[in-house]
N, C-alpha and C positions, 0 to 999 in steps of 0.2 A: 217254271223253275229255271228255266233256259235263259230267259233273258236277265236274275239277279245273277248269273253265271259270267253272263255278259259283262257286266257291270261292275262286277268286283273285278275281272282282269283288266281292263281298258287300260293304256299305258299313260292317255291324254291324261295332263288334270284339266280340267274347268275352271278358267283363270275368269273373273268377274272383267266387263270392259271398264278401258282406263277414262278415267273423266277427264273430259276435255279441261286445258286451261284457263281461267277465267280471264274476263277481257279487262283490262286497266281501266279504271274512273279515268285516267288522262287520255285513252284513246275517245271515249265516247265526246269527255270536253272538248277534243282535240278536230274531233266530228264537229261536233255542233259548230264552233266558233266559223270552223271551215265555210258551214252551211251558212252560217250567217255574213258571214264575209261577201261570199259570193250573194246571195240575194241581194245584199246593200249595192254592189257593184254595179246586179242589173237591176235596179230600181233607180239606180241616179245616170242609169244610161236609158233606161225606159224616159225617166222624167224629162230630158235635155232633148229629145227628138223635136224637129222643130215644128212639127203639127203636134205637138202634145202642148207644146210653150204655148203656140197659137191659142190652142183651146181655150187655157187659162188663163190668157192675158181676156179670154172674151170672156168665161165667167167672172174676172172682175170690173169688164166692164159691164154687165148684166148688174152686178152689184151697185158701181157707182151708177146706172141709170135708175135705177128706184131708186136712191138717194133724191130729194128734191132740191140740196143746194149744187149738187153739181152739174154743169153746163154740159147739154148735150153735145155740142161743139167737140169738147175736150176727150169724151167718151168716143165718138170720130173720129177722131185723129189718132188714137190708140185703136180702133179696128183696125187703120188707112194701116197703121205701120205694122201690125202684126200680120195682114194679108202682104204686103210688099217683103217681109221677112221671111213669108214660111214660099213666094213667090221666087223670090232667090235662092233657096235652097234646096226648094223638095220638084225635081224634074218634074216628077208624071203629074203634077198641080199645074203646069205652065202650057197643058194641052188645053185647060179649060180656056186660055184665051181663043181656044179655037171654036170655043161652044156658043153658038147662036148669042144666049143672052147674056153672055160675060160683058160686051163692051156697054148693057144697060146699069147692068149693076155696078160697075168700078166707073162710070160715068155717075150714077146715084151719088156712089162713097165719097167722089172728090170733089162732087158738089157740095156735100155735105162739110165734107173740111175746108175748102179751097174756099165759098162764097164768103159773102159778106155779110150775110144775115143770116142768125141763130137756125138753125135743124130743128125743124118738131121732134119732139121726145118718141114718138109715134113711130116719124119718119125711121128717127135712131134704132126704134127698136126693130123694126121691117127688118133693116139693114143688116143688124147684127143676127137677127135669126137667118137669112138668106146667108151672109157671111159663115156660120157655124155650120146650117146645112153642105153648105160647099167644103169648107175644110174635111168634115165627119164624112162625106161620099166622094170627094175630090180624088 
């Protein structure tokens, strides 16, 4: 009996909690766009790295080498320049001139552009797998 005693004197009322405000459809829009903004941002700063360019200038030319009208030659010359590009740019790649078999392989490459007679398709593709290895652990 003590405690409805209690209960009917108490001076508190019991006020229910207040519900939170709800959040705007334009702040979550406002999120999202954000979010996307920024991803797009670093995706075309990912994509312009110049060992990423590299890479892709070599899966096309993987591509135009299964092609059978195009000249292994020309698929050379597009390694040549994409190693001298990402050579220029990316330092810690420039130590590899210091690695035992660097001066066989960029001797291969510009033999391969540089001579006077057609590159085996073979040769080309050696090259360009040795070439990709290098960039992908360089």
């Amino acid at each position: 009996m003590a405690k409805e005693k209690l209960i009917a004197m108490q001076w508190v009322e019991v006020m229910p909690p207040v519900t939170p405000e709800p959040v705007s459809v334009w702040v979550w829009i406002l999120a999202g766009v954000l979010l996307l903004g920024i991803t797009a941002i670093l995706w075309r700063l990912w994509r312009r790295r110049p060992r990423q360019c590299a890479l892709r200038q070599l899966r096309q030319c993987e591509k135009q080498l299964r092609d059978t009208a195009t000249q292994p030659k020309l698929v050379a010359c597009q390694m040549y320049r994409a190693v001298q590009t990402v050579m220029r740019r990316i330092p810690t790649l420039q130590s590899q001139r210091f690695d035992p078999a660097w001066p066989d392989y960029y001797r291969r490459l510009a033999q391969c552009v540089f001579h006077a007679r057609q590159p085996d398709r073979a040769e080309v593709q050696l090259l360009l797998q040795e070439t990709r290895d290098r960039l992908r652990h360089g």
